[in-house]
Backbone of each chain as ProteinMPNN parsed JSONL, in Angstrom:
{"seq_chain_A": "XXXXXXXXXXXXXXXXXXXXXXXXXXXXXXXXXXXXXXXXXXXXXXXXXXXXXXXXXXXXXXXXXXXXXXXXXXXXXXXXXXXXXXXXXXXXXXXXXXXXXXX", "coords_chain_A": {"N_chain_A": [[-22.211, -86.902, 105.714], [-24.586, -85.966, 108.615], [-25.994, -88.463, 110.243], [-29.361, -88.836, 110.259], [-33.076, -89.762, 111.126], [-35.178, -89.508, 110.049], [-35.409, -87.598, 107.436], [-35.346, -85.38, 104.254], [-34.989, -85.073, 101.093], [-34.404, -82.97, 98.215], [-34.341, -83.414, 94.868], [-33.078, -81.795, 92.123], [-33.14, -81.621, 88.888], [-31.707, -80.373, 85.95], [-31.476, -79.273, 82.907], [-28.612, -77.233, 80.84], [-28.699, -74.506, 79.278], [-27.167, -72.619, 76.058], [-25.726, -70.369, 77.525], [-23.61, -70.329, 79.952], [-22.309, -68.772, 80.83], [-20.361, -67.882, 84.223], [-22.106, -69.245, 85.615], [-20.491, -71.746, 87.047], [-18.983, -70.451, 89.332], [-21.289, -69.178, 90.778], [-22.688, -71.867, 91.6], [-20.671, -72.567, 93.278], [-20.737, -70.654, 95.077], [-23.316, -70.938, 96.187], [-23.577, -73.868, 96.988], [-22.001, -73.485, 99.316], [-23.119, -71.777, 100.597], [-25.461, -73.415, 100.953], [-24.67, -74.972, 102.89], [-24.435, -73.373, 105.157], [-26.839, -72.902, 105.882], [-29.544, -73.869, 108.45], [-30.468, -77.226, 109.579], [-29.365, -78.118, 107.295], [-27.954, -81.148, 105.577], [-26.698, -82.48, 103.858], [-25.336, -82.88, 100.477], [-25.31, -83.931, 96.955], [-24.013, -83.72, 93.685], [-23.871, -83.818, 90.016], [-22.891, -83.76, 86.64], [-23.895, -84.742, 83.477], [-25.179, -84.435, 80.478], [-27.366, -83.97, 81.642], [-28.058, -82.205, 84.687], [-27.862, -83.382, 88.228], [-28.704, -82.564, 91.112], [-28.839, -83.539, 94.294], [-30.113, -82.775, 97.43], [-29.648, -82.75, 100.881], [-32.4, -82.739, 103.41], [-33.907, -81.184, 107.101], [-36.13, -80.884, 107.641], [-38.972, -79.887, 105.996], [-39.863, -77.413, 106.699], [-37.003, -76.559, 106.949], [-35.802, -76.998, 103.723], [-37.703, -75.007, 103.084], [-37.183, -72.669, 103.921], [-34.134, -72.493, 102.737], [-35.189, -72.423, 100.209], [-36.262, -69.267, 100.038], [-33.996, -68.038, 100.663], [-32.218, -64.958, 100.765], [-29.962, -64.093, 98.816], [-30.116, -66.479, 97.422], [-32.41, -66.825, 96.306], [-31.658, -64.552, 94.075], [-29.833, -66.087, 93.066], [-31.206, -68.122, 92.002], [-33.135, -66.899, 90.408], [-31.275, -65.692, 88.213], [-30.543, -68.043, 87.443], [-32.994, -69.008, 85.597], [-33.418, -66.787, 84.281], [-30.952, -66.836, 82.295], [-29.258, -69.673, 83.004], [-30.535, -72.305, 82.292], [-32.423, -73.933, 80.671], [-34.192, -75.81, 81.327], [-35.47, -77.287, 84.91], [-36.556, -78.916, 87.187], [-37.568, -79.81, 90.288], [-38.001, -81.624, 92.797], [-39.482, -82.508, 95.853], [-38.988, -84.821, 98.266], [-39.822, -87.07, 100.863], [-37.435, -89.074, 102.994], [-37.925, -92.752, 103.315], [-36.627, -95.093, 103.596], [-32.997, -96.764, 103.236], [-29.992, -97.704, 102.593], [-26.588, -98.76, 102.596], [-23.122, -99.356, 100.797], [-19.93, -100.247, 101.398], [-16.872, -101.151, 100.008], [-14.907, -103.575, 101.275]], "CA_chain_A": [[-23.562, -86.415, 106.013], [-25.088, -86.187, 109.45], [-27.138, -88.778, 110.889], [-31.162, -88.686, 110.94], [-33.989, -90.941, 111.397], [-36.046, -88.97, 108.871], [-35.518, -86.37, 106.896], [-36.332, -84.849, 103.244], [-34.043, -84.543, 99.538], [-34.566, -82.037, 97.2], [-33.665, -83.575, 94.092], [-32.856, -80.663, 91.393], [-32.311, -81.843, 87.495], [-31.716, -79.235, 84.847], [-30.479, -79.056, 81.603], [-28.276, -75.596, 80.593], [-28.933, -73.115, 78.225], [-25.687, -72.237, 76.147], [-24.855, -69.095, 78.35], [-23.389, -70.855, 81.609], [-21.067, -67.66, 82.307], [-20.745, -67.257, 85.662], [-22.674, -70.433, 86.507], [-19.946, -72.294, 88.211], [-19.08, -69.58, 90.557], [-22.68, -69.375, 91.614], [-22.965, -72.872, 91.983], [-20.024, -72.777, 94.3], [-21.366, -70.082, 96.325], [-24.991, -71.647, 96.367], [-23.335, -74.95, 97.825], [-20.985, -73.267, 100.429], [-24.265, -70.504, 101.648], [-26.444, -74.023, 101.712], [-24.436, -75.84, 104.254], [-24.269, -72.794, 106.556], [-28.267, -73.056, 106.611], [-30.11, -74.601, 109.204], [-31.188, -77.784, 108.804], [-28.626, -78.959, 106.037], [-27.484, -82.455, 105.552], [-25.597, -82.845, 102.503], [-25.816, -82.352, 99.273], [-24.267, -84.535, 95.951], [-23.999, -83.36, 92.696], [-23.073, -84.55, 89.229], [-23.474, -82.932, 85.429], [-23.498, -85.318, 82.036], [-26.479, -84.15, 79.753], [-28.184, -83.618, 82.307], [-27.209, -82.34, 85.961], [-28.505, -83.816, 89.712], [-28.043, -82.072, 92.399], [-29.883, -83.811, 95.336], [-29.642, -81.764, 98.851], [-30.743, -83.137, 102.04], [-32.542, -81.404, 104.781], [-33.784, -82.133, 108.455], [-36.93, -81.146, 107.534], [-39.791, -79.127, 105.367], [-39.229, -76.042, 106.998], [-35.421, -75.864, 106.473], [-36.25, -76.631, 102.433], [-38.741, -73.759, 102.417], [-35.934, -71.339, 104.018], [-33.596, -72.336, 101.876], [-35.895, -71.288, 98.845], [-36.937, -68.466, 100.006], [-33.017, -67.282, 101.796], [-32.337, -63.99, 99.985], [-28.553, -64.761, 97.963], [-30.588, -68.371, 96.62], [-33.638, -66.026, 95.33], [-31.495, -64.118, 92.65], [-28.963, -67.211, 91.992], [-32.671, -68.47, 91.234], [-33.608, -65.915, 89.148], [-29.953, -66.313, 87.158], [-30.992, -69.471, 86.703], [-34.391, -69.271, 85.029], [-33.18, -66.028, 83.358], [-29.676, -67.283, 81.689], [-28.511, -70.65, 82.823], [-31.173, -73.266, 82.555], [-32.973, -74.111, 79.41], [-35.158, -76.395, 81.822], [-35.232, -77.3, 85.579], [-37.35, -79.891, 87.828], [-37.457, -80.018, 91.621], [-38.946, -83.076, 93.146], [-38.917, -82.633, 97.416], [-39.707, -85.998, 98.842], [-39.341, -88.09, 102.137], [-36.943, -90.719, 102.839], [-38.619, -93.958, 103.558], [-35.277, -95.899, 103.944], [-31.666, -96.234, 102.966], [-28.765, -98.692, 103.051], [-25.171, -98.174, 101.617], [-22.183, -100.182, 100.98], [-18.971, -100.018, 101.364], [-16.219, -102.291, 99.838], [-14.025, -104.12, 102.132]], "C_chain_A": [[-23.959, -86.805, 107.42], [-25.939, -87.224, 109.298], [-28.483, -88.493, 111.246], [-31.917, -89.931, 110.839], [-35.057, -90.858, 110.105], [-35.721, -87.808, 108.846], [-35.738, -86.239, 105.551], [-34.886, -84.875, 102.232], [-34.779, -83.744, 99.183], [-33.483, -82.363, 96.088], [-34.111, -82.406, 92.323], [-32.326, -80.908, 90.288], [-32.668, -80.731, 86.885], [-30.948, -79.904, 83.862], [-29.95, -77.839, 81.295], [-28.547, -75.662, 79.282], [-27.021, -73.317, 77.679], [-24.996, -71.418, 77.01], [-24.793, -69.85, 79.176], [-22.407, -69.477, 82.035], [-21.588, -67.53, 83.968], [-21.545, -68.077, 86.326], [-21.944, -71.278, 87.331], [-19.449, -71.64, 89.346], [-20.137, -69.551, 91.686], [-22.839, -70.499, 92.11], [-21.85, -73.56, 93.364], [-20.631, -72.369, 95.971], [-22.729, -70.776, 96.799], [-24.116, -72.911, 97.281], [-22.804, -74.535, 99.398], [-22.391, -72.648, 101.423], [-25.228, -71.761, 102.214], [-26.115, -74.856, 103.174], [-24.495, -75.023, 105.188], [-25.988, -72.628, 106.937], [-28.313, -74.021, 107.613], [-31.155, -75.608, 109.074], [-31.059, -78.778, 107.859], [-28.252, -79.965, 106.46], [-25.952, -82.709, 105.28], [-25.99, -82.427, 101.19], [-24.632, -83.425, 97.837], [-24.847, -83.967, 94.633], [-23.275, -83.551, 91.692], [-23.491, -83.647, 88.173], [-23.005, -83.982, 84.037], [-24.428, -84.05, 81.463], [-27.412, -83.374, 80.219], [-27.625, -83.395, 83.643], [-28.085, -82.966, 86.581], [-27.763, -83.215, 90.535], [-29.413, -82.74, 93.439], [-29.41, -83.076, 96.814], [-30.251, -82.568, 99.883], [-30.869, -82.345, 102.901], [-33.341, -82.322, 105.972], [-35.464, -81.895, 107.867], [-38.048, -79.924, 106.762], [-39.47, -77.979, 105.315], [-38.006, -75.529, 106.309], [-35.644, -75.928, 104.793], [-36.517, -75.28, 102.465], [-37.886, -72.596, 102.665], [-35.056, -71.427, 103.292], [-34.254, -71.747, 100.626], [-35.994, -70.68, 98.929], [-35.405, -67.682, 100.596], [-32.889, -66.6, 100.157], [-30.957, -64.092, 98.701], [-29.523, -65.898, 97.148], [-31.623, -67.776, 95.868], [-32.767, -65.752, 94.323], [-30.666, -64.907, 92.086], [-30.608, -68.392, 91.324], [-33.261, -67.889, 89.981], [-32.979, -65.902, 88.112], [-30.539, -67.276, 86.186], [-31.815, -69.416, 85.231], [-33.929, -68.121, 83.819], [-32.011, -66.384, 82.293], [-29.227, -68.903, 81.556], [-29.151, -71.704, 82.367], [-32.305, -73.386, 81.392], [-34.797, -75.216, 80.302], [-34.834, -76.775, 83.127], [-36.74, -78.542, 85.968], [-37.021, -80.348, 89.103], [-38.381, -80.792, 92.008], [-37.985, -82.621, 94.934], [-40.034, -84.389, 97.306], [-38.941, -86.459, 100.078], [-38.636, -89.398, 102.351], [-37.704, -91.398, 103.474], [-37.627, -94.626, 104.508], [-33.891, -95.725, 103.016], [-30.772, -97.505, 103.364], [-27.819, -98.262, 101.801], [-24.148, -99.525, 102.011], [-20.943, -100.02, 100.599], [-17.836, -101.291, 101.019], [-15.399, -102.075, 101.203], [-12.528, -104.208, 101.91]], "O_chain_A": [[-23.746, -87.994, 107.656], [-26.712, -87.163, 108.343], [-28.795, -87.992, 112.326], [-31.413, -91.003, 110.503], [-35.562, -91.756, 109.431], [-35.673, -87.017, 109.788], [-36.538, -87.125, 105.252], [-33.788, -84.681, 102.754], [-35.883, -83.642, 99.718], [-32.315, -81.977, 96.072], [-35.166, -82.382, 91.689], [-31.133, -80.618, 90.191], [-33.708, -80.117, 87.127], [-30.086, -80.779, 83.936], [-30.828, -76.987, 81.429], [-28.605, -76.57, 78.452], [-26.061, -73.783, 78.292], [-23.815, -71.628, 77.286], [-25.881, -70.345, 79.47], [-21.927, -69.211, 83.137], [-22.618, -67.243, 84.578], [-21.8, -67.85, 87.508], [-22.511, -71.67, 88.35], [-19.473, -72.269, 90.403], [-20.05, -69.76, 92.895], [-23.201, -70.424, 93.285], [-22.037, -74.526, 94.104], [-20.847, -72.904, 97.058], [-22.907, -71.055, 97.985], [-24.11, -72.666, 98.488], [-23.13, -75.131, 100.425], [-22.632, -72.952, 102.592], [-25.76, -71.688, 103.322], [-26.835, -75.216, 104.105], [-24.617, -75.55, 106.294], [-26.371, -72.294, 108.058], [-27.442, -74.876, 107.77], [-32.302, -75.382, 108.688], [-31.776, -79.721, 107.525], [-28.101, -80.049, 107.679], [-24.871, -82.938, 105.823], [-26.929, -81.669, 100.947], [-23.407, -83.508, 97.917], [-26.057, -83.77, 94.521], [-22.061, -83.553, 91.896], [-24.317, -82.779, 88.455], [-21.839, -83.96, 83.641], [-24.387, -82.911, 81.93], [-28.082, -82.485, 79.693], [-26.751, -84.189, 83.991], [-29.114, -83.278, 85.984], [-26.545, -83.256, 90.709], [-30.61, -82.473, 93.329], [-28.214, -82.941, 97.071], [-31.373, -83.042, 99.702], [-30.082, -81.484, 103.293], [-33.469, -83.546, 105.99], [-36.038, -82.963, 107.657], [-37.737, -78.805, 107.169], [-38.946, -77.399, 104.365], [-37.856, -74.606, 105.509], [-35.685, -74.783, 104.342], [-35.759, -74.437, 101.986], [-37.795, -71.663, 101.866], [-34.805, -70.309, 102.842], [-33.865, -70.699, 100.11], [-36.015, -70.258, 97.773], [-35.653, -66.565, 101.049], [-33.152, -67.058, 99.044], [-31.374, -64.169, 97.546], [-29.334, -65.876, 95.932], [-31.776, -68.198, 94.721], [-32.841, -66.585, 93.42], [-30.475, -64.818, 90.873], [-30.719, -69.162, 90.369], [-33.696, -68.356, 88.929], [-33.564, -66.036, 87.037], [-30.844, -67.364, 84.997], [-31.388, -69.694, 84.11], [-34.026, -68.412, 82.627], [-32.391, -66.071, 81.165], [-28.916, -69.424, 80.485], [-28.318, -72.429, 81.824], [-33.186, -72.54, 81.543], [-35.968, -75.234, 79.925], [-33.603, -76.783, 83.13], [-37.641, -78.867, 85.195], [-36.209, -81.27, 89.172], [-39.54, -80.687, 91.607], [-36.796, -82.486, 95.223], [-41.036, -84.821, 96.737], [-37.74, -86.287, 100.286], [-39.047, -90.511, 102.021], [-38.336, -90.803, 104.346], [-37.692, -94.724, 105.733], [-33.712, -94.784, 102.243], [-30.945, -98.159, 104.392], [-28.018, -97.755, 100.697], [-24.212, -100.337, 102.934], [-20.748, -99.639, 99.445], [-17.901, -102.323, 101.687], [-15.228, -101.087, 101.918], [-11.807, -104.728, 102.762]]}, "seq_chain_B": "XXXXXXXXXXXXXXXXXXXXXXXXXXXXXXXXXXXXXXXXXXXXXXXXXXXXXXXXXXXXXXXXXXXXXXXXXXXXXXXXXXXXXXXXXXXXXXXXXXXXXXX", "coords_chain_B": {"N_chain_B": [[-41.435, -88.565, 80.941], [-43.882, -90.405, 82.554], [-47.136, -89.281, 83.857], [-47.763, -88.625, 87.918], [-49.293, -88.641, 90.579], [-48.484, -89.318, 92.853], [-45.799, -90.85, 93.917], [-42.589, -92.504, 93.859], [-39.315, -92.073, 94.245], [-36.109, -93.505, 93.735], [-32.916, -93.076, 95.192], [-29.578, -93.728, 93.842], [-26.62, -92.911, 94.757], [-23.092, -93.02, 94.55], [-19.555, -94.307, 94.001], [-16.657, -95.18, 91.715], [-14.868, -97.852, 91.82], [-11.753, -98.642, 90.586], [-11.625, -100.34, 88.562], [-13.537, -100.492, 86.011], [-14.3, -102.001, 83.821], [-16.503, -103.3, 81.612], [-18.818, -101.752, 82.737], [-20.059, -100.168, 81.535], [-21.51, -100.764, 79.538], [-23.254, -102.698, 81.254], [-24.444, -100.689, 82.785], [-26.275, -99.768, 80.85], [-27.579, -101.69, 79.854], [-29.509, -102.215, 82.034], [-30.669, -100.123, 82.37], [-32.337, -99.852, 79.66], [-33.564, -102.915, 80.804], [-35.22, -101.47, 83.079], [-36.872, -100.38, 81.725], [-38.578, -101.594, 81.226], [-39.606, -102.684, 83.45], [-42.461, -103.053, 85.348], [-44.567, -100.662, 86.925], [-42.681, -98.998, 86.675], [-41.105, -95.43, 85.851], [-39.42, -93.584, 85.306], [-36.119, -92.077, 84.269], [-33.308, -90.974, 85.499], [-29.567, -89.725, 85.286], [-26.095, -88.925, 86.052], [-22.489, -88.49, 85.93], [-20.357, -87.262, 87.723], [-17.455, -86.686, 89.864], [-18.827, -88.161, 91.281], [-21.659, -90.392, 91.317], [-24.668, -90.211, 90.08], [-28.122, -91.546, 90.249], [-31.082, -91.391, 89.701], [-34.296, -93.126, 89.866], [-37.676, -93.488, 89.09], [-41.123, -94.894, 90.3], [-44.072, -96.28, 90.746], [-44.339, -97.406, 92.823], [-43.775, -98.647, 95.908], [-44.121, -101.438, 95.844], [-43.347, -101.567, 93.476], [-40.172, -100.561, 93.087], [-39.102, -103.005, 94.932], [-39.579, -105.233, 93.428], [-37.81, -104.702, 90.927], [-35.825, -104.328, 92.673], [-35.1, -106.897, 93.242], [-35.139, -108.161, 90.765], [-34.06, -110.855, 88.219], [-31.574, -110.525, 86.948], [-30.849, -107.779, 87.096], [-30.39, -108.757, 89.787], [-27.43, -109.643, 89.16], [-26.136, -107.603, 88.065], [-26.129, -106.027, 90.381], [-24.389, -107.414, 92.256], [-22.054, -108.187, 90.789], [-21.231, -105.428, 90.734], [-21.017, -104.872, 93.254], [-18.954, -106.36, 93.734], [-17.137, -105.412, 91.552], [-17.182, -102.946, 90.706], [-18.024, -100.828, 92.058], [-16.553, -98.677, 95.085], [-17.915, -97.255, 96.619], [-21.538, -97.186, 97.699], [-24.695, -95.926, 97.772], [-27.925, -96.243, 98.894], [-30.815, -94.964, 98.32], [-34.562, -94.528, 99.056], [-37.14, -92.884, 98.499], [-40.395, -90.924, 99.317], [-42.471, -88.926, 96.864], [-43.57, -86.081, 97.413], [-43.565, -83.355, 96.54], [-44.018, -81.03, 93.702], [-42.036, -78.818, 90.788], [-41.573, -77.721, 88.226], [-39.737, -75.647, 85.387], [-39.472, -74.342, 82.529], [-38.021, -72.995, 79.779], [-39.099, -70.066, 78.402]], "CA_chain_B": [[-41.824, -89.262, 82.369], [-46.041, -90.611, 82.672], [-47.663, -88.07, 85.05], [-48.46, -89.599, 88.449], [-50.177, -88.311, 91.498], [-47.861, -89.726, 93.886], [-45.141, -91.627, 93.116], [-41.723, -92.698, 94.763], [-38.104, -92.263, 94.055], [-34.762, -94.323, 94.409], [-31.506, -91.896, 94.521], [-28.548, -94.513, 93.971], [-25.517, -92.533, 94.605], [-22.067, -93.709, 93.781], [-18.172, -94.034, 93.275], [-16.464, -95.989, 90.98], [-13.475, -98.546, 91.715], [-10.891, -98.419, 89.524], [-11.952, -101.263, 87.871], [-14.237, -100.528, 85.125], [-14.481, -102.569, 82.943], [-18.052, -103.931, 81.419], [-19.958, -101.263, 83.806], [-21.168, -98.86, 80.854], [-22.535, -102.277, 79.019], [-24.278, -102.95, 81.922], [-25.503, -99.496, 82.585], [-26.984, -99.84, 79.567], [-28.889, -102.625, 79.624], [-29.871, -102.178, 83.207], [-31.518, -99.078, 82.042], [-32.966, -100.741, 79.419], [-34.159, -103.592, 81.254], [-35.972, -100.973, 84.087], [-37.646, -99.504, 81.434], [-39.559, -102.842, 80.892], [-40.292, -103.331, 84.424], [-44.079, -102.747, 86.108], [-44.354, -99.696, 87.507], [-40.986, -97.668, 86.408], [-42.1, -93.878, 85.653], [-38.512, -92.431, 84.418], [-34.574, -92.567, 85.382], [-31.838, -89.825, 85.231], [-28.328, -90.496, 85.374], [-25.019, -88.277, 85.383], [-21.763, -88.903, 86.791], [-18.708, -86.382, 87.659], [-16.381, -87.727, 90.996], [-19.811, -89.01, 92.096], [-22.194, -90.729, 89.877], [-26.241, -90.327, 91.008], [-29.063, -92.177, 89.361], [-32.568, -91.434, 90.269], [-35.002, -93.564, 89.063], [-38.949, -92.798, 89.651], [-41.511, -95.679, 90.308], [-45.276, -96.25, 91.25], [-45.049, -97.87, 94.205], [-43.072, -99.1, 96.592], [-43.216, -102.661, 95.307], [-42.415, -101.637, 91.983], [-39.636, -101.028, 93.486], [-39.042, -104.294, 95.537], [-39.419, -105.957, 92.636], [-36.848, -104.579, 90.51], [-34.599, -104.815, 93.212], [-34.922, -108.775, 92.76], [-35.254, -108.766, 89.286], [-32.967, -111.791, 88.354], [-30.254, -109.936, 85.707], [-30.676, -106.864, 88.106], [-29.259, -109.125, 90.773], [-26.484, -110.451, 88.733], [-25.485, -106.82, 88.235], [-25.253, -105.502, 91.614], [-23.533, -108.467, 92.813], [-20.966, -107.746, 90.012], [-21.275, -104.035, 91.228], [-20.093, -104.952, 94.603], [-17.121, -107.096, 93.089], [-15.835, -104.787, 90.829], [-17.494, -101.476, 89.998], [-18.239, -99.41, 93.315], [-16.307, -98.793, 95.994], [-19.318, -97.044, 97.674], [-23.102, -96.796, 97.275], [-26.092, -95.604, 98.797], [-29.327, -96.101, 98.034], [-32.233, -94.071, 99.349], [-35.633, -94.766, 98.788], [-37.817, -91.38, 99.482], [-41.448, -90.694, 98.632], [-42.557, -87.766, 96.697], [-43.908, -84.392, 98.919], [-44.622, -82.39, 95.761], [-42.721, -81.107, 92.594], [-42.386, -78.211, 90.191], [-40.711, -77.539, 86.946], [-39.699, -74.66, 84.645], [-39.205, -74.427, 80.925], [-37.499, -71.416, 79.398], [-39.984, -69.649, 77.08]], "C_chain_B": [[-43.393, -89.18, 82.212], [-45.814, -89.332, 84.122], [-48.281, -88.85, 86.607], [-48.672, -88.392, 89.609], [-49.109, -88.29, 92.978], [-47.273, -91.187, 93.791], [-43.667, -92.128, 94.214], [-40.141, -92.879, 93.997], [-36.887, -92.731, 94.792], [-33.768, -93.394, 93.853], [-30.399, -93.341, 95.181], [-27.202, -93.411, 93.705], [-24.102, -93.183, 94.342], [-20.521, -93.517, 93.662], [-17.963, -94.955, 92.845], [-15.141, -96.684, 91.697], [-12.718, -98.127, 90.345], [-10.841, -99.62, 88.472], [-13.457, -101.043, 86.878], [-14.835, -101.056, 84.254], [-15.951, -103.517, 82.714], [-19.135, -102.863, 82.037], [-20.58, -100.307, 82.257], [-22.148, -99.916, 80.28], [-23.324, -102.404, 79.917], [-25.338, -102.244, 82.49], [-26.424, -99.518, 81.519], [-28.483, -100.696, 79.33], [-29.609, -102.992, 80.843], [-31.177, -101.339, 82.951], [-32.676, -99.468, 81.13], [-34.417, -101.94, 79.554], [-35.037, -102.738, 82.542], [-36.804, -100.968, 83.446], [-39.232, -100.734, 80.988], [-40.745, -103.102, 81.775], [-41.824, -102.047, 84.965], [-44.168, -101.98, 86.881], [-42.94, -98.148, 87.026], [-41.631, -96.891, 85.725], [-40.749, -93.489, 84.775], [-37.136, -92.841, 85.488], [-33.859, -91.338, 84.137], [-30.485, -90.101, 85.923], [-27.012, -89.127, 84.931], [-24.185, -88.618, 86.414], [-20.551, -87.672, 86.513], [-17.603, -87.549, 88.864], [-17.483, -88.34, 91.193], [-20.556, -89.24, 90.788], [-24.042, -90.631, 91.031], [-27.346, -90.699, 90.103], [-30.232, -92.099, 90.309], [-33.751, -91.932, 89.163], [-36.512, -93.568, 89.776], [-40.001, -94.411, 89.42], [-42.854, -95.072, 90.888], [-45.579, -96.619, 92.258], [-43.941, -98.651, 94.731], [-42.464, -100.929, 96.169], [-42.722, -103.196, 93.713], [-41.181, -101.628, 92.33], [-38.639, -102.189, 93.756], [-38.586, -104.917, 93.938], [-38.159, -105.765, 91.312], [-35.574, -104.598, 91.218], [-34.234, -106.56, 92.894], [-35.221, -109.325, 91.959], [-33.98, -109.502, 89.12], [-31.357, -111.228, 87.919], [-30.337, -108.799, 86.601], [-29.66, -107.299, 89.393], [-27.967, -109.477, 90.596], [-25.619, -108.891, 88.864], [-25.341, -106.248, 89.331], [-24.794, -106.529, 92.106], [-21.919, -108.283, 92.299], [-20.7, -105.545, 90.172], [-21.044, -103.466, 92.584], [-18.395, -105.451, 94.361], [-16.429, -106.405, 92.624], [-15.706, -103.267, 90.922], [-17.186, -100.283, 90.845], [-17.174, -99.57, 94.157], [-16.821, -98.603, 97.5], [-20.706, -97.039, 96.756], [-23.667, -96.872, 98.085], [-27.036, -95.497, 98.037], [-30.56, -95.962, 99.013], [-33.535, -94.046, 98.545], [-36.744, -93.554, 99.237], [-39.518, -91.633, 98.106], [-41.768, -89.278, 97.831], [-43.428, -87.192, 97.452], [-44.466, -83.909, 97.507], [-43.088, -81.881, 94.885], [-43.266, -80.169, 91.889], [-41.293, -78.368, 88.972], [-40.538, -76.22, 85.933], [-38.698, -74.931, 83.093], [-38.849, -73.039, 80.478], [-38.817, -71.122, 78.413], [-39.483, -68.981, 75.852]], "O_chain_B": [[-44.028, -88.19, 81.848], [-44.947, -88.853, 84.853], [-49.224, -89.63, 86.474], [-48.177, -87.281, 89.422], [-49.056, -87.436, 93.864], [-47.854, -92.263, 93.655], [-43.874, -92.046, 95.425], [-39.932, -93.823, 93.235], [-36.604, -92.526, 95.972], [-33.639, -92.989, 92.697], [-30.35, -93.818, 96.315], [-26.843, -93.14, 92.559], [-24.275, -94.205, 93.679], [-20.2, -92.438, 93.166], [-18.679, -95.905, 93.161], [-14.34, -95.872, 92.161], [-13.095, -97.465, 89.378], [-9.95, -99.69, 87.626], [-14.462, -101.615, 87.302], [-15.921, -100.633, 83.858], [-16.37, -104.303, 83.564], [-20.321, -103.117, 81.831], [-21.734, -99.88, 82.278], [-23.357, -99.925, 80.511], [-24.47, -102.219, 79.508], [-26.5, -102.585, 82.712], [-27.549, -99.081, 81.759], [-29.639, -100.529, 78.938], [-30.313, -104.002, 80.813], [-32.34, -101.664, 83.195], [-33.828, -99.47, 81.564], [-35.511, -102.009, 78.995], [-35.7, -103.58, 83.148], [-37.838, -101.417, 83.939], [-40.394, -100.565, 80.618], [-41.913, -103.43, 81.566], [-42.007, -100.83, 84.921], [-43.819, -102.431, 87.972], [-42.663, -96.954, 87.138], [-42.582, -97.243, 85.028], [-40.921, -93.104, 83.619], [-36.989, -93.401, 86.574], [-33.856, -91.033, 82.944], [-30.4, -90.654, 87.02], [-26.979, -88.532, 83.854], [-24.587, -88.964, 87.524], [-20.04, -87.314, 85.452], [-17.2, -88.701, 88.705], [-17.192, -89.525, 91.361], [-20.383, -88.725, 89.683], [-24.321, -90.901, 92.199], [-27.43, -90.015, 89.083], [-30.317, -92.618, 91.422], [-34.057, -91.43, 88.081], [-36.541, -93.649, 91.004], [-39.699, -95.096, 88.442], [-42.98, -93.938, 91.351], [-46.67, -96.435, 92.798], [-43.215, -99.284, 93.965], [-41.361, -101.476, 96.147], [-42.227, -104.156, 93.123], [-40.638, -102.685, 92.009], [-37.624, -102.391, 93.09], [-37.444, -104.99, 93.485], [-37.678, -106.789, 90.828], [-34.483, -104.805, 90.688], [-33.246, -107.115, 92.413], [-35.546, -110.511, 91.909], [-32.94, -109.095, 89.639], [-30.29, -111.492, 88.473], [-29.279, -108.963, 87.209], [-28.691, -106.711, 89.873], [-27.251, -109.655, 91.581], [-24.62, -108.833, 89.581], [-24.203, -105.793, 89.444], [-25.024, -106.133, 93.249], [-20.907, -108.24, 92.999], [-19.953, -104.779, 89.564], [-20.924, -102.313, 92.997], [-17.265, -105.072, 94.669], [-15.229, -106.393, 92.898], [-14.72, -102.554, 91.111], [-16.522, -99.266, 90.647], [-16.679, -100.694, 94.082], [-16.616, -99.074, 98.618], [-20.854, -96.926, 95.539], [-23.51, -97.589, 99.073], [-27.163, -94.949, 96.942], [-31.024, -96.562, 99.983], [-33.541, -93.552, 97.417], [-37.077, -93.468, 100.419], [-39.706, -92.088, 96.977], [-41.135, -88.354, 98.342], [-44.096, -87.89, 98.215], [-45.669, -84.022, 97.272], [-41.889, -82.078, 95.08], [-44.493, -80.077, 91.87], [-40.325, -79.129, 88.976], [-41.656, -75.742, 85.741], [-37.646, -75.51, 82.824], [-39.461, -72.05, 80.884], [-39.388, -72.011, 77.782], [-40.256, -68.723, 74.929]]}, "name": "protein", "num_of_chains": 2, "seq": "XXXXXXXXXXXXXXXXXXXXXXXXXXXXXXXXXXXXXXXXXXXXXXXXXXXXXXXXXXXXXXXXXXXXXXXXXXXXXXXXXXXXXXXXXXXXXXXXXXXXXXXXXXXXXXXXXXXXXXXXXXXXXXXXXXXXXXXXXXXXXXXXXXXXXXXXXXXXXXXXXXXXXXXXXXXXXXXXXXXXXXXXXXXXXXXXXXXXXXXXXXXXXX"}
């Protein structure tokens, strides 16, 4: 992940629906179309029970284009219509941050 | 999750060493033991190659304070020794949040 001083997550839990056809495809493309936005960080993502996908961005703006870029509208719509039994987007600001790495 | 106004989340991301052993026990009662502490709102948890735990708080030194809860410290200490090989932990405020429920 790039380097910032401040910037923004978009952390994204769902639970699926039985129908997932065709949801990991999308979820490929959705990852690959978000890094070529402007703006992008990173992005990590996991799935027990429940998924997380957290995304980072540089800042408000780039979020709001990503929601609104035209491909992410109808893998949106997918969503809500087929894959996702429930969903919950939380944007917030990093504060701070430290990581560690074994030796 | 209680309903709050404005609130603050910790995203602990994650890989595992190859040393396992004891970490789901302690997941366990980590989780557990948050759910005790003063301030804690809610915590989600899934792991594929990466593991990401976001846990939601009232305030910054809710927080704090679970960072230096005593048995909290025992486990990341033992979560440097054995468990991780990386982690990051990002502290972000919430911006604003929506949710959808299938009907």
């Amino acid at each position: 992940m790039k380097n910032k001083n401040s910037y923004y997550a978009v952390i994204f839990t769902s639970t699926q629906s039985e129908n997932t056809k065709g949801y990991d495809e999308m979820a490929n493309q959705m990852e690959a179309l978000a890094k070529t936005q402007e703006g992008f960080l990173g992005l990590e993502s996991a799935r027990d029970s429940v998924g997380i996908t957290v995304s980072y961005w540089e800042s408000l703006d780039a979020i709001k284009n990503w929601k609104q870029q035209s491909d992410h509208l109808i893998a949106q719509q997918k969503g809500r219509q087929d894959w996702y039994n429930w969903y919950k987007v939380r944007i917030c600001k990093m504060e701070r941050e430290y990581e560690f790495f074994k030796s």
